[in-house]
Structures are given as structure tokens and as C-alpha cells.
C-alpha distance (Angstrom), angle and dihedral (degrees) to the residues before:
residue distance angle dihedral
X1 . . .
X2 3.65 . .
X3 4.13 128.2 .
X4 3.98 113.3 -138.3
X5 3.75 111.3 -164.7
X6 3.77 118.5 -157.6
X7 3.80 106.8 -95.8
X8 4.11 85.1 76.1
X9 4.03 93.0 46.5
X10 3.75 81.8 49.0
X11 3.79 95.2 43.1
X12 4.13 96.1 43.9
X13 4.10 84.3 47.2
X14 3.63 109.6 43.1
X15 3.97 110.3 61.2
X16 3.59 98.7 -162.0
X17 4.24 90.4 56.6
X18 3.65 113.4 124.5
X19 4.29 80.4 -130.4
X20 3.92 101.5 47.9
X21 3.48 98.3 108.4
X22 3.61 92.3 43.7
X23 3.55 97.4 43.7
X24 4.12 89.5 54.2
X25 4.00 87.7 53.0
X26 3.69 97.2 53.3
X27 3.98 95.3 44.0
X28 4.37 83.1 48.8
X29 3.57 83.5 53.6
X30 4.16 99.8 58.0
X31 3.97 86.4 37.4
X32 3.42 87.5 50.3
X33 4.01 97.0 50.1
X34 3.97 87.6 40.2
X35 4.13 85.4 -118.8
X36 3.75 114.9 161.2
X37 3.12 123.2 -115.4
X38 4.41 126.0 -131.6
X39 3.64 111.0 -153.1
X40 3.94 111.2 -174.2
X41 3.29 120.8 -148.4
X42 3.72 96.1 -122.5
X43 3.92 82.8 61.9
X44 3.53 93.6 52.8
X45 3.79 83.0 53.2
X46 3.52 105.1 51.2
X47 4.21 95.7 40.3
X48 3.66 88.3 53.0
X49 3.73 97.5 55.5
X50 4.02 92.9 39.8
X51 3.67 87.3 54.3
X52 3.83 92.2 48.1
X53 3.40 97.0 47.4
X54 3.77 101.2 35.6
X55 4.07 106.3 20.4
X56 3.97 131.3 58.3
X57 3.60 115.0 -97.3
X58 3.21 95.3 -95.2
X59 3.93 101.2 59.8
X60 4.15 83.4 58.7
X61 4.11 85.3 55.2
X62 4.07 98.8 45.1
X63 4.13 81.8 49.0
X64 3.31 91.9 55.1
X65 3.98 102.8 45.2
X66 3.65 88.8 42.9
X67 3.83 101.8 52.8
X68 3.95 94.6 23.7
X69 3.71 91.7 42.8
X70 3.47 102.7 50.8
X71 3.97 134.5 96.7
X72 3.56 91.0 -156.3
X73 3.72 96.7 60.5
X74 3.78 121.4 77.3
X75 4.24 113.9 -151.2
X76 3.83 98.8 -140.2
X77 3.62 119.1 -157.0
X78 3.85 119.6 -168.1
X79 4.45 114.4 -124.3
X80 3.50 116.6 -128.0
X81 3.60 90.5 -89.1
X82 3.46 106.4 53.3
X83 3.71 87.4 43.7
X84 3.82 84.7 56.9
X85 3.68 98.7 45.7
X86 3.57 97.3 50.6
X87 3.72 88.6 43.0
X88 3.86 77.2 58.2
X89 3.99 95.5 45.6
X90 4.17 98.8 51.2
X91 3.99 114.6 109.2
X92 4.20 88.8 12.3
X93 3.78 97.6 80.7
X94 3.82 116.4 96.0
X95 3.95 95.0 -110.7
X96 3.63 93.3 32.9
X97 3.74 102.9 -124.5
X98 3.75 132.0 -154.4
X99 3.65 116.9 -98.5
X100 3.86 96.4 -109.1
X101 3.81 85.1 56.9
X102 3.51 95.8 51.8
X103 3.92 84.6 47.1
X104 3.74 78.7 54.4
X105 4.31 103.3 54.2
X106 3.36 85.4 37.8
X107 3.70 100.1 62.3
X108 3.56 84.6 34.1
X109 4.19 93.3 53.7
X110 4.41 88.1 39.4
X111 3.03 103.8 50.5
X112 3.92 111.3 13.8
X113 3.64 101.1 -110.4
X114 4.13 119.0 167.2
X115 3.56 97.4 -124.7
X116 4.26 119.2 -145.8
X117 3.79 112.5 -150.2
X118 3.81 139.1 150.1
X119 4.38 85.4 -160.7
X120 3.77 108.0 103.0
X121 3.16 96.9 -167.3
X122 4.06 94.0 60.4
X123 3.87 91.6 37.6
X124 4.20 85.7 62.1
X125 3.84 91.3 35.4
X126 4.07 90.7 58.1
């Protein structure tokens, strides 16, 4: 089971991103080896309004079929505790990540998740 944080939605949807191509290659890689993928909720979030602000309409609707309309994608929602302790961890980690990444490492760290991201800074936090 394999985490993909939003700069690769964003990067497999928007054709003029700088990580298109490389974004399409990684996802053809988990299809390929059948791995399932975790979508957070906070991901969900933060792809949907990039794609509303910065897309056409209908990038927002082929994100939504594809990760809402898919068996091999898992819609994961954060407990009250989690949501609490990474409420607690935001602005304390070395590189100061955004909430959704923290959502990210720590439903990575919990529950031993691969995690898929393009962000350096969360790939060395995790």
C-alpha cells in the first residue's frame, strides 16, 4: 500500500507540469505491480482545489472518476487522533512541512505506508 501526495495527482493531470511525464511513469509502475493505492483525504483536498483554480473543469472531473472511481484506490480519512497529533506536529518538523504532508509521514510512520512524492523535503522527513 503506497501513499501518493498531491504534487503527482497534479503532475499526471496538468500537461504543461514540469513532472507530467514523470508523474504518468510512476502511477504505470503501481498499476503495473497491482499495488494499492492510499489516497488521504487531505490529498483529495488539495488536488481538487489546484485543479479548480488552475485546470479546466474537466481536469477536476477526470481526477475525480479516476481516484473516486477506482477499486484500487483506498479514500483515507484521518481518526480524531491522528488528526490531533499532526495538528500537534505542523511547524515542529525540521523543514517545516505543510499540514497535508505531515498528514502524509504520518500515515506513512502509523501504519507503514510507501509513500509517492516528488517533495524532497517530505521524502527525507519520512
Amino acid at each position: 500500500m503506497i501513499l501518493v501526495d498531491s504534487n503527482v495527482w497534479i503532475g499526471l493531470l496538468s500537461e504543461d507540469d514540469s513532472l507530467h511525464e514523470q508523474a504518468g511513469k510512476a502511477l504505470e509502475l503501481l498499476a503495473s505491480e497491482k499495488e494499492t493505492i492510499i489516497l488521504s483525504d487531505h490529498v483529495l483536498s488539495e488536488v481538487s482545489t489546484h485543479l479548480l483554480f488552475h485546470e479546466r473543469p474537466e481536469t477536476l472531473e477526470k481526477f475525480r472518476k479516476l481516484v473516486l472511481g477506482s477499486r484500487d484506490i483506498i479514500l483515507r480519512c484521518l481518526t480524531p487522533e491522528e488528526a490531533r497529533e499532526v495538528s500537534e506536529r505542523v511547524g515542529k518538523s525540521p523543514k517545516r512541512l505543510s499540514f497535508t504532508d505531515e498528514v502524509l509521514r504520518l500515515l506513512s510512520e502509523r501504519h507503514n505506508y510507501g509513500l509517492l512524492t516528488f517533495d524532497n523535503d517530505l521524502a527525507k522527513a519520512k
